[in-house]
C-alpha positions as CSV (number, residue, x, y, z in Angstrom):
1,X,-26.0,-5.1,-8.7
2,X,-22.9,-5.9,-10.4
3,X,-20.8,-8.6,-8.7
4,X,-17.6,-6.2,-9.8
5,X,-19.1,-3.4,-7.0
6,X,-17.4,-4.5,-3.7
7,X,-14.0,-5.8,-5.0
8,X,-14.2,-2.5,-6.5
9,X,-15.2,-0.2,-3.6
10,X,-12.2,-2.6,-1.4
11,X,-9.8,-1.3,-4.0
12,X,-11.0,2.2,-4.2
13,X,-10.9,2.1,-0.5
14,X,-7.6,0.7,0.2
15,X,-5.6,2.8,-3.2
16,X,-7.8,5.8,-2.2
17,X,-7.7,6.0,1.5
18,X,-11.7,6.6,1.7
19,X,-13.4,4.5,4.6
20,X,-15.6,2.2,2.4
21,X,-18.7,3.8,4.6
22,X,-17.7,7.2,2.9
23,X,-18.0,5.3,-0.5
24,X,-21.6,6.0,-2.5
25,X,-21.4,3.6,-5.3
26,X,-23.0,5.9,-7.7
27,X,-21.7,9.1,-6.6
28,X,-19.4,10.7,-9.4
29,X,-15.5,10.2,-9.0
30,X,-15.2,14.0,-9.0
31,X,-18.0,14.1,-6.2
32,X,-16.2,11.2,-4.0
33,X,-13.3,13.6,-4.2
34,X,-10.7,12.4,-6.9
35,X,-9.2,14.8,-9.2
36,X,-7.6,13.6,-12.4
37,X,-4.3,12.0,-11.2
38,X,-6.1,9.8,-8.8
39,X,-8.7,8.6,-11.1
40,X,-5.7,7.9,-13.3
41,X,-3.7,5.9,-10.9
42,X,-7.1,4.1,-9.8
43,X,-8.1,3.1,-13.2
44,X,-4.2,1.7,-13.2
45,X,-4.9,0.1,-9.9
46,X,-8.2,-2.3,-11.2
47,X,-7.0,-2.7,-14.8
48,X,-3.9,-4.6,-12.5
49,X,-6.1,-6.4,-10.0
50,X,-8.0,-7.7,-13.1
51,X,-5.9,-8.1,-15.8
52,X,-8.3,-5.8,-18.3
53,X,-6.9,-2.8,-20.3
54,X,-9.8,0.3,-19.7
55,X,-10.6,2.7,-22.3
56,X,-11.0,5.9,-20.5
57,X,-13.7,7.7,-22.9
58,X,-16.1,4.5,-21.8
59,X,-14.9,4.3,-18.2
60,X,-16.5,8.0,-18.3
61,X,-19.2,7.3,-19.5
62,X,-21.0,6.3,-16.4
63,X,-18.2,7.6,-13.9
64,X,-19.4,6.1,-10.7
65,X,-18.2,3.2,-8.9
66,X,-21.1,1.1,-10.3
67,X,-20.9,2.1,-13.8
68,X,-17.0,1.1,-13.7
69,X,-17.9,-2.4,-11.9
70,X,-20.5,-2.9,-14.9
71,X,-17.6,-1.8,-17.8
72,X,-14.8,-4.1,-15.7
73,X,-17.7,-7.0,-16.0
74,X,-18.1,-6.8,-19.6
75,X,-14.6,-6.3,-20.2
76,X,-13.5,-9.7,-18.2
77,X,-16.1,-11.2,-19.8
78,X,-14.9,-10.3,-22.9
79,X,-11.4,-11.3,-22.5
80,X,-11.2,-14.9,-23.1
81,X,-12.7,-14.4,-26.7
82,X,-10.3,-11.7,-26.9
83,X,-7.7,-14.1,-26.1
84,X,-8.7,-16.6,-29.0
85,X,-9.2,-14.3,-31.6
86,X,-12.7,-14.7,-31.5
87,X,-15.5,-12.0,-31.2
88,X,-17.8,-12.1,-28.1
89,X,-21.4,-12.0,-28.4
90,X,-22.8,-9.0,-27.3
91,X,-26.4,-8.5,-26.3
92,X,-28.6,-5.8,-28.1
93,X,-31.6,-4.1,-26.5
């Protein structure tokens, strides 16, 4: 489990209004209820909380709550390499 998953379901919960209990982590957004707009504004809510910029294509990609802790993961992780100019090293399968 990604350790990005319950700072993300307390956001989701709080900027959503969606008891955390009432939050399946690998539900779809459109099947926890959020239309467009609210996607929107939550993507705007965790690219704040964690100083990360999210590309939506690849936040749809896996559009569950887990698949966007996983992408918010790699994306901090990737940040301070960012940051130097310097390319982070990516694991291949």
């Amino acid at each position: 489990m990604s350790n990005m998953l319950e700072p993300l379901r307390q956001l989701a919960s709080r900027e959503l209004g969606i008891a955390d209990g009432d939050l399946d982590s690998h539900l779809p957004f459109a099947e926890l209820g959020l239309d467009s707009l609210m996607l929107v504004d939550f993507m705007f809510a965790v690219e704040d909380q964690f100083h990360i910029q999210i590309d939506h294509d690849e936040a749809m990609k896996t559009p569950t709550l887990a698949g966007l802790a996983t992408l918010v993961e790699r994306l901090i992780a990737e940040a301070p390499a960012a940051a130097n100019g310097t390319s982070p090293k990516i694991a291949t399968a």
